[in-house]
gemmi code that builds the backbone of each chain (N, CA, C; Angstrom):
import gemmi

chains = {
    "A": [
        ("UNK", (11.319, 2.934, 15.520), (10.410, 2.981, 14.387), (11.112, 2.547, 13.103)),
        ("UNK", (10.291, 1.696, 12.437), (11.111, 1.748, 11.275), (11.063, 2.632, 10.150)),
        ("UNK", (12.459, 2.617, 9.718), (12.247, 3.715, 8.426), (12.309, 3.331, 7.238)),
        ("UNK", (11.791, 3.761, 5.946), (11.787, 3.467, 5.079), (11.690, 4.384, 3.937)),
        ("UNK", (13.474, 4.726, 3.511), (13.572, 5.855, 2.853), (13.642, 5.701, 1.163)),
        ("UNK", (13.530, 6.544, 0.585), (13.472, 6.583, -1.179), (14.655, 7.888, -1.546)),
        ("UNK", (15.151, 7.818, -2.520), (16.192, 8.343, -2.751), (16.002, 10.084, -2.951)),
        ("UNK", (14.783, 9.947, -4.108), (14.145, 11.250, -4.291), (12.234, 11.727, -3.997)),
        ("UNK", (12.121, 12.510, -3.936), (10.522, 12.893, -3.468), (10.170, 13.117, -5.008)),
        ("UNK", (10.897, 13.842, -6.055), (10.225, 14.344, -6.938), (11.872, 13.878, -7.807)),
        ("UNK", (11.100, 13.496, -9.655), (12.078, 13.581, -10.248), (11.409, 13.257, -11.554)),
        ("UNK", (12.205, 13.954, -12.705), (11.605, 14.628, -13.378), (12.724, 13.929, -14.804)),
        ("UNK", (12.232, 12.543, -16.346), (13.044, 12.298, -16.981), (12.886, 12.466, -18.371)),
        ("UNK", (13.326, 12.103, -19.150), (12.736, 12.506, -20.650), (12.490, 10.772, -20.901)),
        ("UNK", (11.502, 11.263, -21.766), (11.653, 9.652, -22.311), (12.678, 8.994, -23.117)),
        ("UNK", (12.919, 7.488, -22.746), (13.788, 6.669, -23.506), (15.181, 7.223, -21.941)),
        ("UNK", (15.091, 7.739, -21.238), (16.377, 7.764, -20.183), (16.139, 6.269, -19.248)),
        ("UNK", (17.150, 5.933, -18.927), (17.596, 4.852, -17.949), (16.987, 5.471, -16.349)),
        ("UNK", (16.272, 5.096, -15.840), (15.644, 5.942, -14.688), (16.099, 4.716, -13.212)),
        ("UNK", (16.813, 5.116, -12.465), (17.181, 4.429, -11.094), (16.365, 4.876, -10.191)),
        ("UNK", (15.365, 4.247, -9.000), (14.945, 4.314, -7.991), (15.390, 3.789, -6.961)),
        ("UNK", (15.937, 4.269, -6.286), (16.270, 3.778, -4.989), (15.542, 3.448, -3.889)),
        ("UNK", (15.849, 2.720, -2.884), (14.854, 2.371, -1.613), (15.890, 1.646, -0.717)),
        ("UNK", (15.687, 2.148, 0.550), (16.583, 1.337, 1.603), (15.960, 1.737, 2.786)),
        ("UNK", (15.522, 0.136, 3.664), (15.235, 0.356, 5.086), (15.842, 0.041, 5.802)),
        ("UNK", (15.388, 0.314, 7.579), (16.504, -0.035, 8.278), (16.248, -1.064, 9.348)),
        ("UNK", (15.722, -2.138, 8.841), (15.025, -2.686, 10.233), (15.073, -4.108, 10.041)),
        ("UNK", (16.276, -4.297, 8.939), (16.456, -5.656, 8.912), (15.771, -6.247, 7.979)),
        ("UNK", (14.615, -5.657, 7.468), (13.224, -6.339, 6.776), (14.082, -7.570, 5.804)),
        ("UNK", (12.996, -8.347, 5.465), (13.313, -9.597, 4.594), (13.023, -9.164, 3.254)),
        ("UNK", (11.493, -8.920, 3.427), (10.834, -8.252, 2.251), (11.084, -7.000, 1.703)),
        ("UNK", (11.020, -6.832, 0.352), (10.717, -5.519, -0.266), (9.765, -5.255, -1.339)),
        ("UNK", (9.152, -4.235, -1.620), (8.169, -4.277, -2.626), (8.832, -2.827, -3.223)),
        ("UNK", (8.327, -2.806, -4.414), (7.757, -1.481, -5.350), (6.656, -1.626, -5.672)),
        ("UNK", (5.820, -0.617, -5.384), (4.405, -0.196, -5.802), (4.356, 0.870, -6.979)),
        ("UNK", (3.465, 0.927, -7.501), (2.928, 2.703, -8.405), (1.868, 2.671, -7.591)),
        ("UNK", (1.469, 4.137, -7.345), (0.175, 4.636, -6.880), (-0.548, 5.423, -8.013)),
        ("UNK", (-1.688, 5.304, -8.574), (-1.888, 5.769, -10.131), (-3.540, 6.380, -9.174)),
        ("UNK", (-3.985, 7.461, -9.593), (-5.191, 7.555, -8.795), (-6.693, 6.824, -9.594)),
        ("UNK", (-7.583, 6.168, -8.886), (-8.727, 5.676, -8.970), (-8.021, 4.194, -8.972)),
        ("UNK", (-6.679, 4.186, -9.260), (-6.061, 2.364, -9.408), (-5.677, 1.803, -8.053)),
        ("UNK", (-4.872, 2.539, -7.258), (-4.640, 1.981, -6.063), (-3.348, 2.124, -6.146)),
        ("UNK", (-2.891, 0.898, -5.336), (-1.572, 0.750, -5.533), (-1.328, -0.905, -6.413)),
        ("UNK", (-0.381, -0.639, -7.167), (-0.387, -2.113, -8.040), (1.101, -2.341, -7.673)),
        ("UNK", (1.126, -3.765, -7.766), (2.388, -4.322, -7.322), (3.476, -4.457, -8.487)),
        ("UNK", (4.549, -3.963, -8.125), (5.223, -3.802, -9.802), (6.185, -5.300, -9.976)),
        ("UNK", (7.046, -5.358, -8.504), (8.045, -6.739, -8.260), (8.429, -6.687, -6.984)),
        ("UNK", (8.870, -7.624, -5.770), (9.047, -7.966, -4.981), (9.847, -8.760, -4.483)),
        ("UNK", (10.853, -8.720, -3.356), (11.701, -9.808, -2.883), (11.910, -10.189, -1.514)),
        ("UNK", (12.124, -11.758, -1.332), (12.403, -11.838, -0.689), (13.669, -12.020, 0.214)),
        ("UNK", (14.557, -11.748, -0.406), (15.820, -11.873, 0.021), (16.751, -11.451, -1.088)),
        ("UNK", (17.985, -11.403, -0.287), (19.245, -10.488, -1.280), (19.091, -11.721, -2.458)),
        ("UNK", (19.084, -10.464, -3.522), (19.491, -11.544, -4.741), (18.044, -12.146, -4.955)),
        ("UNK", (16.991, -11.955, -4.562), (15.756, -12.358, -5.175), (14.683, -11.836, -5.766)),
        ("UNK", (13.836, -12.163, -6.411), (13.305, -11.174, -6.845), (11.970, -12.009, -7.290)),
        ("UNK", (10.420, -11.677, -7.686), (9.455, -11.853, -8.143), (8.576, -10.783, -8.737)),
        ("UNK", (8.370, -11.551, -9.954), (7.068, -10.331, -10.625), (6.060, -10.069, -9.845)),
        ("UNK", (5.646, -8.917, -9.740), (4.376, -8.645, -9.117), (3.406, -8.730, -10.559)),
        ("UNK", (2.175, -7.771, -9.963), (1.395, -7.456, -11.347), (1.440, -6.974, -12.646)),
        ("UNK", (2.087, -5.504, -12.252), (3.022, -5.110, -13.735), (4.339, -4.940, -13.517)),
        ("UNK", (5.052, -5.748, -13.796), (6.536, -5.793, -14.138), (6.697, -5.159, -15.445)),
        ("UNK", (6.147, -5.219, -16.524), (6.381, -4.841, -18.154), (6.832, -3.097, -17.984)),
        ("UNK", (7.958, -3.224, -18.408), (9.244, -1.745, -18.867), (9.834, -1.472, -17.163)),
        ("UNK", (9.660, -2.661, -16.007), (10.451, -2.636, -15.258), (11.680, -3.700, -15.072)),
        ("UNK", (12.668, -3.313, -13.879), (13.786, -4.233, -13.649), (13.766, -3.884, -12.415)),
        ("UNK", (14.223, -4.906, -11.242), (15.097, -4.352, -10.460), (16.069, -5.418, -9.267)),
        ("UNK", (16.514, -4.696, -8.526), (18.297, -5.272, -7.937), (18.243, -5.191, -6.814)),
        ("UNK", (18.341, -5.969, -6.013), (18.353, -6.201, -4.523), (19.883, -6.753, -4.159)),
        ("UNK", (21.096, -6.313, -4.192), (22.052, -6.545, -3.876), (22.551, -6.501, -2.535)),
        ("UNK", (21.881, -5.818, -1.569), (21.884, -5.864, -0.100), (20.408, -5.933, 0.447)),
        ("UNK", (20.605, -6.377, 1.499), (19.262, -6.606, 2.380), (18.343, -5.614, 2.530)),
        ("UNK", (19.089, -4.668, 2.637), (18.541, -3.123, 3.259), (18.039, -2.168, 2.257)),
        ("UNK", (18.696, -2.714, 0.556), (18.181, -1.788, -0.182), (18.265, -2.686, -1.499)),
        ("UNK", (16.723, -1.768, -1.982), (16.173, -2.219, -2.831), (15.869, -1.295, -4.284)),
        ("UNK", (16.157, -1.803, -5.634), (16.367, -0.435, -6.621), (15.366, -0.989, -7.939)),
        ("UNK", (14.280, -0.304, -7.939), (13.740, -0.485, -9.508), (14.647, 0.135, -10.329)),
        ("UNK", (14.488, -0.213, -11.334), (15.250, 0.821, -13.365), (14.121, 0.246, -13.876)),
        ("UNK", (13.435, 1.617, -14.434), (13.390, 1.648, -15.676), (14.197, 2.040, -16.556)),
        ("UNK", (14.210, 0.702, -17.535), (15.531, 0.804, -19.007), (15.312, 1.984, -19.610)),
        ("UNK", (14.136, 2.087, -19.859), (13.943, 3.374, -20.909), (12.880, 4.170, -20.676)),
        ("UNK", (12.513, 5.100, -19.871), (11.136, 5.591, -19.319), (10.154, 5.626, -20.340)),
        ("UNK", (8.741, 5.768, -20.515), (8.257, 6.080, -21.076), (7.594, 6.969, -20.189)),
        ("UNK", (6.145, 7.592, -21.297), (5.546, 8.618, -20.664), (4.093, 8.183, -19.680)),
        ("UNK", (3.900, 7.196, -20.355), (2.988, 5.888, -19.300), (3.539, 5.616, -18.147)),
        ("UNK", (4.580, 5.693, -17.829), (5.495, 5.442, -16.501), (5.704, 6.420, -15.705)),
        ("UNK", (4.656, 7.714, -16.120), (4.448, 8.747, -14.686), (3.670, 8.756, -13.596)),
        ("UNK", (4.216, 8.709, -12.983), (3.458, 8.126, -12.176), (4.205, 8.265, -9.979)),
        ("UNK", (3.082, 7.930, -9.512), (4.116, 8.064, -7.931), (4.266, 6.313, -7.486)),
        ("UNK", (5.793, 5.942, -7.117), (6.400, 4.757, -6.801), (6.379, 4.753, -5.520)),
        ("UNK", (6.253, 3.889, -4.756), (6.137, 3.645, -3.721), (6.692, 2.388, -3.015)),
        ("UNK", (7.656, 2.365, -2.313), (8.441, 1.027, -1.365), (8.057, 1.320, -0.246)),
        ("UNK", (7.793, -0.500, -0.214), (7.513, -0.803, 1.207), (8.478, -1.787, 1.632)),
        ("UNK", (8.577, -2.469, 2.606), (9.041, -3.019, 3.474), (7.914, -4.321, 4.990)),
        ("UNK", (8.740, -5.641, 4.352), (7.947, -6.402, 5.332), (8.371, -7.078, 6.371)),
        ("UNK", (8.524, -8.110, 7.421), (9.578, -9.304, 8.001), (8.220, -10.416, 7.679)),
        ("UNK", (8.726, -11.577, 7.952), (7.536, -12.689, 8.316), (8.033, -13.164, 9.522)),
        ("UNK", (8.710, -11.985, 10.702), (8.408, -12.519, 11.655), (7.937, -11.743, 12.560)),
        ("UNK", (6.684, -11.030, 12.039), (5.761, -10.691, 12.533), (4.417, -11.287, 11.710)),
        ("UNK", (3.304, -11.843, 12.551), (2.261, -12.837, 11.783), (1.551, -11.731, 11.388)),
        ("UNK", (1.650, -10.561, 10.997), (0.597, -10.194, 10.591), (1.021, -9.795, 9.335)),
        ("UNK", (2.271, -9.589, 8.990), (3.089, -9.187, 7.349), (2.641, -7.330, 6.929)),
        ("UNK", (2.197, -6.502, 7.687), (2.398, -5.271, 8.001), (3.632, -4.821, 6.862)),
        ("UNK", (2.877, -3.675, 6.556), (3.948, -2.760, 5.285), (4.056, -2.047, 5.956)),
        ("UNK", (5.691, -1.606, 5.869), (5.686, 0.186, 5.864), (6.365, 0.587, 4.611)),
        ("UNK", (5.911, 1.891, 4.427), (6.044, 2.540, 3.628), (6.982, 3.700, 3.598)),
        ("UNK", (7.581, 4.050, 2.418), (8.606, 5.452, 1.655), (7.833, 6.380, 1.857)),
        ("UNK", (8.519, 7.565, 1.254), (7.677, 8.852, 1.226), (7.219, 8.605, -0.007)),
        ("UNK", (7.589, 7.831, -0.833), (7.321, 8.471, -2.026), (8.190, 8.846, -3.346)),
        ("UNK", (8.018, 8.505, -4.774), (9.183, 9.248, -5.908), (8.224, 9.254, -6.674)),
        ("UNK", (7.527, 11.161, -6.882), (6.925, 10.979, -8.042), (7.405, 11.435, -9.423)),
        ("UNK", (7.403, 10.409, -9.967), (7.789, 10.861, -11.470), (7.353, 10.942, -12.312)),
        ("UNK", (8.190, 11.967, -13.696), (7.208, 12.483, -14.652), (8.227, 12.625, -15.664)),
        ("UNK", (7.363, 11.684, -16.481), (8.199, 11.139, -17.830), (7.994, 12.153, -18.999)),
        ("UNK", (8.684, 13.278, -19.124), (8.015, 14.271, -20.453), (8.880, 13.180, -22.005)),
    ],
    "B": [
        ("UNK", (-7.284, -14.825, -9.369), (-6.334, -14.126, -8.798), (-7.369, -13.406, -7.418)),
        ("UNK", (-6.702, -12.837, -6.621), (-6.776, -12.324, -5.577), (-7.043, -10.935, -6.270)),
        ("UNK", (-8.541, -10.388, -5.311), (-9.018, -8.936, -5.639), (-9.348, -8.394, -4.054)),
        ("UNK", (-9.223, -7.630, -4.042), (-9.752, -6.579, -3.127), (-10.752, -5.146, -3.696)),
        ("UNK", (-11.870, -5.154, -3.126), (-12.331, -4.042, -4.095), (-13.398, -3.279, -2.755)),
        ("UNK", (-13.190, -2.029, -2.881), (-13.618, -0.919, -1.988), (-14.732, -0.283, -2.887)),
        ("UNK", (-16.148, -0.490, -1.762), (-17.332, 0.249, -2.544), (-17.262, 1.717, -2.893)),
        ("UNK", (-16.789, 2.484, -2.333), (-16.934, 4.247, -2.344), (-15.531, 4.337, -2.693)),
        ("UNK", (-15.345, 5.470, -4.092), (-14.219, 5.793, -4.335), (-14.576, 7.439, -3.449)),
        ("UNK", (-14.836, 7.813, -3.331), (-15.467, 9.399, -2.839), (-15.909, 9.539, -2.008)),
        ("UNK", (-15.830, 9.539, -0.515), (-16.850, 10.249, 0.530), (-16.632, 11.303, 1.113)),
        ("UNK", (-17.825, 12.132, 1.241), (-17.685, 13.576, 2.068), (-18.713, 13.422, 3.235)),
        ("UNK", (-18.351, 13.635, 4.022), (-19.311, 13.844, 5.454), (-18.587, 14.837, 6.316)),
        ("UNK", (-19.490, 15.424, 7.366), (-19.372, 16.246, 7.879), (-18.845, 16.123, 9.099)),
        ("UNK", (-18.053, 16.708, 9.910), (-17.997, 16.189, 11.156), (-18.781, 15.684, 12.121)),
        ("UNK", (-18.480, 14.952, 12.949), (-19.244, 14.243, 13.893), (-20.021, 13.053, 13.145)),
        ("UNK", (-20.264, 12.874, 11.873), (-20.806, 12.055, 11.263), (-19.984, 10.748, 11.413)),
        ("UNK", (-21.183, 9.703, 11.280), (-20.546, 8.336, 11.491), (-20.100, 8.016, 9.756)),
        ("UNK", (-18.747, 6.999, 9.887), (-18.045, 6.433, 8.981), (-18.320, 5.092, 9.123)),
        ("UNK", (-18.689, 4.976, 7.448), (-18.472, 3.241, 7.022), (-17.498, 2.888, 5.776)),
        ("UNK", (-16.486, 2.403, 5.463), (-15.991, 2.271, 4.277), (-16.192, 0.708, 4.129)),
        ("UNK", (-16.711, 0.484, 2.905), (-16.981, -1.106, 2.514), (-15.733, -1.847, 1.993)),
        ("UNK", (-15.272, -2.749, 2.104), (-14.069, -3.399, 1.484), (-14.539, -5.137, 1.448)),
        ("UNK", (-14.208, -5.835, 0.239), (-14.526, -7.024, 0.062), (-13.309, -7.787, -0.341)),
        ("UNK", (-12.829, -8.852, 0.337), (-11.588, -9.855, -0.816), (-12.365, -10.883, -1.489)),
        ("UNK", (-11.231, -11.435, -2.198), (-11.965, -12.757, -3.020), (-11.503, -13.706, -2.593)),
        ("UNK", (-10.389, -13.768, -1.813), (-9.536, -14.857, -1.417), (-9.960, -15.427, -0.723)),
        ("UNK", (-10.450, -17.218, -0.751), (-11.096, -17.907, 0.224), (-9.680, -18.969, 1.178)),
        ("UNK", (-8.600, -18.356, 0.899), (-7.618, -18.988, 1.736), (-7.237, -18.194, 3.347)),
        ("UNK", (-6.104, -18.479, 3.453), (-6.137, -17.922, 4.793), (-5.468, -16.121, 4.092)),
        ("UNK", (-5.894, -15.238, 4.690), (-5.621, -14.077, 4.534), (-5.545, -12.865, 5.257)),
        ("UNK", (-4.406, -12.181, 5.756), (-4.484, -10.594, 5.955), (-4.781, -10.127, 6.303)),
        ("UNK", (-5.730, -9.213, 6.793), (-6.670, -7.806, 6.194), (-5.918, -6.578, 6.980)),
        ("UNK", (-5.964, -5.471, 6.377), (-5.417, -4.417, 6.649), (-6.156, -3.102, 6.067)),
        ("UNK", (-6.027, -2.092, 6.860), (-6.640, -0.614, 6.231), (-5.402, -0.146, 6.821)),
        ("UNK", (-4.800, 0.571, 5.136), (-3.551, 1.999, 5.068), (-4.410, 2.989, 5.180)),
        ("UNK", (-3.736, 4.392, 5.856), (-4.043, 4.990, 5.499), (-3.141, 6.430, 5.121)),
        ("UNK", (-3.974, 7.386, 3.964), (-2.541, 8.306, 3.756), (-2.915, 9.585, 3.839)),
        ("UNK", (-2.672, 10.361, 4.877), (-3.203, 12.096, 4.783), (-2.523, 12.638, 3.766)),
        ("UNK", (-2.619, 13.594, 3.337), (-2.263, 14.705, 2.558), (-0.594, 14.934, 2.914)),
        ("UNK", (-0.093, 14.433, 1.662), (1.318, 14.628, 2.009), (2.648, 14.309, 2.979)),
        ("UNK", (1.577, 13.076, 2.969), (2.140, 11.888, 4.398), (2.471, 10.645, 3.716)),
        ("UNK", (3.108, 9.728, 4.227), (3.632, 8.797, 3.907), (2.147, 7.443, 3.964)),
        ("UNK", (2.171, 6.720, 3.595), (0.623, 5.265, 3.781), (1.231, 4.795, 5.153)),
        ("UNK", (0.676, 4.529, 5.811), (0.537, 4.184, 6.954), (-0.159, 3.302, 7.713)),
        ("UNK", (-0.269, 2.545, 8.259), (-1.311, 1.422, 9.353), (-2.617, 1.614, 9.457)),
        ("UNK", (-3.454, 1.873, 9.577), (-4.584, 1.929, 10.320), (-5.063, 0.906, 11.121)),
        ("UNK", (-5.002, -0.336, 10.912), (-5.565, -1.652, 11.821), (-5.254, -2.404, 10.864)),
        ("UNK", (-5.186, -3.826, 11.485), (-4.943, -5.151, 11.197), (-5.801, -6.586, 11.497)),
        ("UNK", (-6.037, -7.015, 11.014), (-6.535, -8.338, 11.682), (-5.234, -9.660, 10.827)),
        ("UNK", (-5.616, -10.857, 12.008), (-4.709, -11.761, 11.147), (-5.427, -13.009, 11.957)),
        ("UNK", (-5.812, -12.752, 13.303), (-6.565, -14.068, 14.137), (-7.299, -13.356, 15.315)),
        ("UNK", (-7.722, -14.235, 15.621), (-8.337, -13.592, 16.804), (-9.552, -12.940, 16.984)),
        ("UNK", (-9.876, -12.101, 17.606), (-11.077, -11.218, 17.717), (-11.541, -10.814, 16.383)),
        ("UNK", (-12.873, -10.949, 15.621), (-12.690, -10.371, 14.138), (-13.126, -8.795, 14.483)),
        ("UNK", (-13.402, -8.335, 15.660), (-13.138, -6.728, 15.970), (-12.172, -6.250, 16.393)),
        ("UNK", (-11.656, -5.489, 15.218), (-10.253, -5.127, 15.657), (-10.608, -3.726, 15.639)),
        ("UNK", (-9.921, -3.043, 16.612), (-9.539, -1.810, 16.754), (-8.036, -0.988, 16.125)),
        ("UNK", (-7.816, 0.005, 15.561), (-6.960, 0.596, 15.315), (-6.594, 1.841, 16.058)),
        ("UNK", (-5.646, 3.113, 15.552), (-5.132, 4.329, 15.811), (-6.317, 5.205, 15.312)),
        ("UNK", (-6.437, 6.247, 16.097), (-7.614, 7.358, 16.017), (-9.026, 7.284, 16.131)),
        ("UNK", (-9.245, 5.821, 17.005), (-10.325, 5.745, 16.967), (-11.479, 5.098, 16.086)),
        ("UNK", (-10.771, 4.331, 14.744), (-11.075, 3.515, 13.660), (-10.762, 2.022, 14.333)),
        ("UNK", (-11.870, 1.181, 13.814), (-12.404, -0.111, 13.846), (-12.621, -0.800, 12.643)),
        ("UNK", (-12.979, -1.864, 12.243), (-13.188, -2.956, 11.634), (-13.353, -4.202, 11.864)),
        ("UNK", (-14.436, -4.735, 11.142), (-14.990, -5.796, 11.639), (-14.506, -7.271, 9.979)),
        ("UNK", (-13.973, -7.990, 10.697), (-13.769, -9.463, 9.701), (-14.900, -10.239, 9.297)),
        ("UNK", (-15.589, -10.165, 8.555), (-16.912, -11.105, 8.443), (-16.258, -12.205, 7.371)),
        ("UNK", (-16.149, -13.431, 7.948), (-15.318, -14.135, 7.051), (-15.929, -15.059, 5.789)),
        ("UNK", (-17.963, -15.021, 6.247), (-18.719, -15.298, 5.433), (-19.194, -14.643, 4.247)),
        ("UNK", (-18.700, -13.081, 4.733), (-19.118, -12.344, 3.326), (-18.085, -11.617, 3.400)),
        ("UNK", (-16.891, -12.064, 3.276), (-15.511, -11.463, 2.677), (-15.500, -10.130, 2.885)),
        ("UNK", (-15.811, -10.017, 4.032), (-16.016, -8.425, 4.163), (-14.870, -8.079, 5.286)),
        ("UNK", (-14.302, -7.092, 5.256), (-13.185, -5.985, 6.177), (-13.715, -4.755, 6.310)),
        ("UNK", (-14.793, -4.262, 7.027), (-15.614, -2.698, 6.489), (-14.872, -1.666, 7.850)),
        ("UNK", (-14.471, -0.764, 7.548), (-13.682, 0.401, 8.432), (-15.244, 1.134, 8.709)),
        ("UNK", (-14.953, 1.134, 10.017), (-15.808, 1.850, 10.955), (-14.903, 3.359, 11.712)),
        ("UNK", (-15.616, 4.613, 12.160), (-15.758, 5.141, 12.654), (-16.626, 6.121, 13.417)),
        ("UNK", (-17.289, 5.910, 14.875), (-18.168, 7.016, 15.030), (-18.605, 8.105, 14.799)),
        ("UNK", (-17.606, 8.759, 15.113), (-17.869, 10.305, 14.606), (-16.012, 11.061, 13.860)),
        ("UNK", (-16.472, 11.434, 12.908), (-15.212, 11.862, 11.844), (-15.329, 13.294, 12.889)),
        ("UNK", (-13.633, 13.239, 12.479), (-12.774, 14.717, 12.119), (-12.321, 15.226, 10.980)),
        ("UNK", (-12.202, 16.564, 10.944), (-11.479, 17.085, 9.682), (-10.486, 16.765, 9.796)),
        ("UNK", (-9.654, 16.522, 10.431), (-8.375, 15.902, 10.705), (-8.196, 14.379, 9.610)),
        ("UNK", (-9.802, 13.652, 9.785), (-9.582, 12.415, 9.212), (-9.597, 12.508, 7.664)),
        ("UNK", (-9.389, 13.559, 7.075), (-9.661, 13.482, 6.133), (-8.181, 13.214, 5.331)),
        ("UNK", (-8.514, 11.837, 4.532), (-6.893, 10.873, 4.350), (-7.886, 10.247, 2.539)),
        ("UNK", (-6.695, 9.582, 1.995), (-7.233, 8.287, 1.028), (-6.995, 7.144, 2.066)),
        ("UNK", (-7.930, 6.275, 2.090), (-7.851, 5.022, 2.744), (-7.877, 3.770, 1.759)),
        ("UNK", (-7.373, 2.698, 2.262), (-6.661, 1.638, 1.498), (-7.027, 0.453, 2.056)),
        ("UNK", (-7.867, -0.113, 1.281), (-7.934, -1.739, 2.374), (-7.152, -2.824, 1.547)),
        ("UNK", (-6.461, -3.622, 2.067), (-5.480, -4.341, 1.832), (-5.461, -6.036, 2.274)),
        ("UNK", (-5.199, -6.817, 1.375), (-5.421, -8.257, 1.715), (-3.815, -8.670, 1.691)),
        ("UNK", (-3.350, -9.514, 2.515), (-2.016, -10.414, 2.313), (-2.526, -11.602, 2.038)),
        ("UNK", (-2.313, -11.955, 1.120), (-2.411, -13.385, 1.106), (-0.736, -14.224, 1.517)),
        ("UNK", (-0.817, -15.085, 2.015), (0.317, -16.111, 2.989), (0.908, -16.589, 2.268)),
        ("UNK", (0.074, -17.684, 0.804), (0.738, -18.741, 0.578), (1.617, -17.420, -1.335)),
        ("UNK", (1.206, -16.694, -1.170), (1.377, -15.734, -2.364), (2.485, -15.101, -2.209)),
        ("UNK", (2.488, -14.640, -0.675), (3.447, -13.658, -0.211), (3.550, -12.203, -0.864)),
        ("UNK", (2.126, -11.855, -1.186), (2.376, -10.704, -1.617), (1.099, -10.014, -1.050)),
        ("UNK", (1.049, -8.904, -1.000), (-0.351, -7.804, -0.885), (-1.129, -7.501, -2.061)),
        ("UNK", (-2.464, -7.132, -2.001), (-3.491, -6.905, -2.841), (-4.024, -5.608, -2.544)),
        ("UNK", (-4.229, -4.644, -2.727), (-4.857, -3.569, -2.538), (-6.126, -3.151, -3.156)),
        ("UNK", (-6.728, -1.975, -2.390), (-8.285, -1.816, -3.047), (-7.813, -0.081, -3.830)),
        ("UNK", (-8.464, 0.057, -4.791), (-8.307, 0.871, -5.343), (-8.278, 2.428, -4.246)),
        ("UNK", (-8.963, 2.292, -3.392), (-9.041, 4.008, -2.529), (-9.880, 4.172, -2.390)),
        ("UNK", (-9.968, 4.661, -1.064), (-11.558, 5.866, -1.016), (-10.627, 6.934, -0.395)),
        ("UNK", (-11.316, 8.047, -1.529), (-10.989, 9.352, -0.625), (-12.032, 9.831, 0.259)),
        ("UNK", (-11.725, 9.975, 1.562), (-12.425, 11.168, 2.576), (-12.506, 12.438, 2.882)),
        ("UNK", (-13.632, 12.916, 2.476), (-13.522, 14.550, 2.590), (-14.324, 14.576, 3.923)),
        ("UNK", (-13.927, 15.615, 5.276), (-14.484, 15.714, 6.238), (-14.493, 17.220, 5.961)),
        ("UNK", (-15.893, 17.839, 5.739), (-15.675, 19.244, 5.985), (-15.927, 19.805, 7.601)),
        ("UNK", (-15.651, 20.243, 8.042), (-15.774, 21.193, 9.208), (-17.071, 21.428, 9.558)),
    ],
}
model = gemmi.Model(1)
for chain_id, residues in chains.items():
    chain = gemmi.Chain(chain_id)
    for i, (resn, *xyz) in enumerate(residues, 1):
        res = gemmi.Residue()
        res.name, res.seqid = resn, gemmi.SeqId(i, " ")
        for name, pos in zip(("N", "CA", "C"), xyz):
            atom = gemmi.Atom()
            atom.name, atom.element = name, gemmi.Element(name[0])
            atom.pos, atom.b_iso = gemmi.Position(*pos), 0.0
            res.add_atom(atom)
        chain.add_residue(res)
    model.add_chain(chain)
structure = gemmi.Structure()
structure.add_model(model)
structure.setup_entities()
């Protein structure tokens, strides 16, 4: 099965802190995503890659960054949290060599920007 | 841009009751379709896929969906609900040449007993 772990379940920053998310799977994947899950919104695509060292904006990128330095793991920052940025994050994980491009998914990091 | 949009943010039905969740894309290229789904304190998860083939696809627990490729439709079927099924569900487009996913805002399912 594949897994697809997140660093923390719950985490808790002040605003204006440097905030690291972690994400690392184990299944080789090519792809990686960060999501927010915001309720009545869905899930929105924040940035995405396809390979070490790559990276693409998703939908909202604005007060994000992030670093794909190994295959297996993948790290949003926010530079400076705000309080708009509470919210639950969500990584997934894809290959394209399966035709159907199937996510799996983290548990989860919900955070809360006081 | 690429939308996905789910008619019912809210459903409650009772057990044994039949399930329909509506889901529409906009994308007239080649595309995707997928229903996540996420119980209570569970991780999002699979529910079914289409990508070719049969546009009746079957999934896990007994959930279906049908591809209507004339009216952009992906609609999640189930006969008869469990309280068990009671999850947020997610219908989801890939688009190919984008390489990215589109999601529908949610429907939550309430199955009471």
């Amino acid at each position: 099965d594949v897994k697809v772990t997140q660093s923390s379940r719950y985490l808790v920053k002040r605003t204006g802190e440097k905030v690291f998310l972690e994400c690392v799977q184990d299944m080789d994947h090519e792809n990686m995503f960060w999501y927010r899950q915001d309720p009545g919104l869905g899930l929105r695509l924040i940035y995405f890659s396809y390979d070490v060292k790559m990276k693409e904006k998703g939908d909202i990128p604005e007060g994000y960054s992030v670093s794909r330095e190994k295959k297996e793991r993948f790290s949003l920052i926010l530079e400076s949290a705000s309080t708009n940025q509470t919210s639950m994050y969500l990584c997934a994980s894809s290959t394209p060599g399966t035709a159907s491009y199937e996510q799996y998914f983290g548990p989860g990091t919900r955070l809360t920007v006081t | 841009a690429q939308s996905v949009s789910q008619h019912n943010h809210h459903v409650i039905l009772s057990e044994a009751a039949s399930l329909e969740l509506g889901c529409n894309y906009s994308y007239g290229g080649t595309v995707n379709l997928f229903w996540y789904v996420q119980y209570p304190g569970q991780h999002l998860q699979l529910l079914l896929k289409y990508f070719s083939g049969d546009p009746l696809v079957k999934g896990i627990k007994g959930f279906e969906a049908e591809f209507i490729k004339s009216k952009f439709s992906f609609n999640l079927r189930k006969p008869s609900v469990q309280w068990s099924d009671t999850a947020e569900y997610f219908c989801a487009s890939y688009n190919t040449n984008a390489g990215k996913s589109t999601f529908g805002d949610g429907t939550t399912l309430t199955v009471k007993p």
